[in-house]
N, C-alpha and C positions, 0 to 999 in steps of 0.2 A: 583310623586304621581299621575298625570295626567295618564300619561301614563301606569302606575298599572291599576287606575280605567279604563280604555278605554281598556284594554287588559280582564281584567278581563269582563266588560260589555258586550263584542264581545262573549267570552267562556261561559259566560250564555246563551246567545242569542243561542248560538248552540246549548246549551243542552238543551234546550226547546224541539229540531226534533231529536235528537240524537235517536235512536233506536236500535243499536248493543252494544253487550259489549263494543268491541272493538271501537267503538267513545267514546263512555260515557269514558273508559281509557286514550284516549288520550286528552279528551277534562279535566279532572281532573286531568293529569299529567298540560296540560296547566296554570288551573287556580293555580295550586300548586306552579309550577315557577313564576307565577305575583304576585302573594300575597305579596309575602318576600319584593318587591320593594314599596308598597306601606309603610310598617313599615318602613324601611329605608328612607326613605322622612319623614315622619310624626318626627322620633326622630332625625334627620336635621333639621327640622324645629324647634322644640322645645329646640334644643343645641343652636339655633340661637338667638330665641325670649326672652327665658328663661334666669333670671339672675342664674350665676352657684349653689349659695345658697340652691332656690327654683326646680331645674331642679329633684330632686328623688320624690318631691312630683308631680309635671308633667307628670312627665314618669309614674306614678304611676295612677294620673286620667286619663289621656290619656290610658294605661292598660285595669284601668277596663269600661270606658266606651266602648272601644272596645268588652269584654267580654259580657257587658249586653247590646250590639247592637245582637250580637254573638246569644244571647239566646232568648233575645226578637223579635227580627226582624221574625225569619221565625214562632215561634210562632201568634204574629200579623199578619203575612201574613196569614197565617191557617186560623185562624178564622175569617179574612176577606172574605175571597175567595166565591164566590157566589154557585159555583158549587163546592163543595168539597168536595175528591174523595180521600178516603186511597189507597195506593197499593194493597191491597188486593182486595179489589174491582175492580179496574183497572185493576186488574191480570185477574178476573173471565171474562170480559167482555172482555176482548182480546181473552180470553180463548174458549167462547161461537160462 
């Protein structure tokens, strides 16, 4: 799971300066391959910790907390964001 998160933090980090298609593709093909090792540790961990009885309801909050990380996360970031800039905008101002 370390090693998901620390691969995947690395492929964010890049795509922060990423500016051709073609990074932005490979660095999302990247993150695409880390991802899967991070759920594979987390339902290791919880086949481990978990008595067998209780393990579908587990996997099941584990699920959707993942989901409403998923949703809420870059939302919160948005409206955090001090200087916040649609792509559109972005677009023009490169544009100009």
């Amino acid at each position: 799971m370390v090693f998901s998160l620390a691969l995947n933090g690395i492929a964010y980090f890049f795509l922060m300066s990423a500016e051709t298609y073609p990074q932005f593709v490979i660095l999302m093909i990247f993150i695409g391959l880390s991802n899967p090792l991070y759920q594979v540790g987390a339902d290791a961990m919880l086949a481990d910790m978990i008595p067998s009885e209780k393990r579908t309801e587990a996997y099941a909050i584990n699920r959707i907390a993942n989901n409403a990380a998923f949703g809420i996360g870059p939302a919160w970031a948005d409206s955090s964001h001090p200087h916040r800039t649609t792509w559109l905008s972005t677009a023009r101002q490169r544009a100009s």
